[in-house]
C-alpha positions, 0 to 999 in steps of 0.5 A: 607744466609749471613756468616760472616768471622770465622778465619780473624784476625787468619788465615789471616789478619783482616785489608784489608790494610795488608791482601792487602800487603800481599797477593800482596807480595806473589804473585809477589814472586811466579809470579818470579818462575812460568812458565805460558805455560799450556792451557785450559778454566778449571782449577784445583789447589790444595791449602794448608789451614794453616795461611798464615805466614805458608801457604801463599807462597805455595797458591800464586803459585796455585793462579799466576796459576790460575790468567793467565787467571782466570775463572768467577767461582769457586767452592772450595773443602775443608774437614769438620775439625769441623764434623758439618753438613751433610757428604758432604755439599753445601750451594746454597745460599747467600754470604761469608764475607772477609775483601775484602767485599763480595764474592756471591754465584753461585746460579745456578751452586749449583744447577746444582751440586746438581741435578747430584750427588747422595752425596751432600745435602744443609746444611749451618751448616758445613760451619759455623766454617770451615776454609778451605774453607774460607781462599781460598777466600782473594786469590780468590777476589785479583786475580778475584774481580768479582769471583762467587764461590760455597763451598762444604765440605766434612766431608768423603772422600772416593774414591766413593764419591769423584769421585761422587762429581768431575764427578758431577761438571765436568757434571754441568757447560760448561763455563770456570770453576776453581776448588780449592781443599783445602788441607795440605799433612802430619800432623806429630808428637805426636799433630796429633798421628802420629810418624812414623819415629824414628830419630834426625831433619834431618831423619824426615823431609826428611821422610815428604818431600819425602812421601809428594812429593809422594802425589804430583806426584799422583796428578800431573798424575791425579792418584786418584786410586795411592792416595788412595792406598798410603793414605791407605798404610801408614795410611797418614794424608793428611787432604783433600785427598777427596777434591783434588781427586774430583778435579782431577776426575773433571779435568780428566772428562773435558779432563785433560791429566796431571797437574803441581808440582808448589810449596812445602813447609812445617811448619818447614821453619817458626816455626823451630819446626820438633816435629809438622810438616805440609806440602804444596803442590801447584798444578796446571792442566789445560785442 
């Protein structure tokens, strides 16, 4: 199965040239402020999804992470924001479209995942529209041109299942693997009905940076219990806390003692506008 680029030429850029120039201009600006000491033959990184004028910087870091030595294969984690298809959704087949060319399916790792997890069923529909996936893979080609990888969304994202989905990908592959969780962290103001902070510009975006950060440190310690009791705690609007904690049961199972806080940013920095607010966070773990 063949899907074609959904978000190119609003996400990213559509032009290869210019999604080139600018993937390489945010690389070599995060390669400047990244320590490359981590070890390990896996690796696990948590990635924003927003446009890359918004996102972008903060996604190099977790892919300079990820280009030190980079696995053959990867599989990319990210939340149903369409709610089309099955709850947590695997395509097993087939090659995405970006404007780099081709990026093929692992066929057997698919299946492998989907022999060990009780959750994941095959449905192409999820993916169909879906940006949070797709906007890690121009990354992904830059850094690995011969990358293979598998996409799984993940339309709920309760603990059981995450923790389900990361030991299932955790047991399926004994080479080098790499696993991307694609999430933003918080979704603040009246767009995402979320208000929870009563003041002038500098109050709320302190709030934001402070909780974001929380979410950050969690996966930093590999805590997924802490993330969803602080998710739940404050009723937060991390989009894709599903897919970062089957990331970090993933990492954990393969024998990860501790990750890296590689970058933070947030909306605000390119629009000036503190009324709707998204943050970003990079994280990387090695083991």
């Amino acid at each position: 199965m063949f899907r074609p680029s959904y978000v190119a030429g609003s996400f990213y850029p559509k032009d290869k040239s210019s999604l080139q120039k600018m993937i390489e201009r945010f690389i070599e600006e995060a390669k400047t402020n990244i320590e490359y000491i981590d070890e390990g033959r896996h690796i696990g990184v948590l990635c924003p999804h927003a446009g890359y004028v918004y996102s972008g910087r903060t996604q190099a870091y977790s892919f300079s992470y990820l280009s030190n030595s980079p696995p053959e294969t990867y599989v990319i984690l990210g939340p149903n924001h369409t709610g089309m298809g099955l709850p947590i959704s695997i395509m097993n087949e087939g090659s995405w479209e970006t404007p780099f060319g081709e990026i093929k399916i692992n066929e057997e790792l698919a299946s492998k995942i989907i022999e060990k997890s009780g959750f994941i069923g095959i449905d192409s529909s999820a993916h169909k529209y879906e940006h949070s996936i797709e906007v890690q893979l121009p990354f992904l080609q830059y850094i690995k041109k011969d990358a293979t990888f598998v996409p799984i969304c993940m339309g709920i994202q309760d603990k059981e299942t995450a923790v389900d989905v990361g030991r299932a990908i955790a047991k399926s592959s004994k080479d080098p693997l790499g696993v991307i969780a694609s999430s933003d962290l918080v979704h603040y103001g009246s767009r995402f009905s979320y208000n929870p902070v009563r003041g002038g510009k500098e109050e709320i975006l302190s709030w934001i940076k402070k909780n974001d950060m929380e979410i950050l440190k969690r996966a930093e310690e590999l805590d997924t219990e802490g993330l969803y009791k602080f998710i739940s705690s404050k009723d937060y609007t991390t989009c894709g806390y599903g897919p970062l904690s089957a990331m970090l049961t993933c990492m954990k199972e393969l024998g990860a003692k501790k990750g890296r806080i590689l970058n933070y940013s947030n909306s605000y920095e390119t629009s000036w506008d503190y009324s709707a607010v998204v943050g970003y966070g990079s994280v990387g773990v090695k083991c």
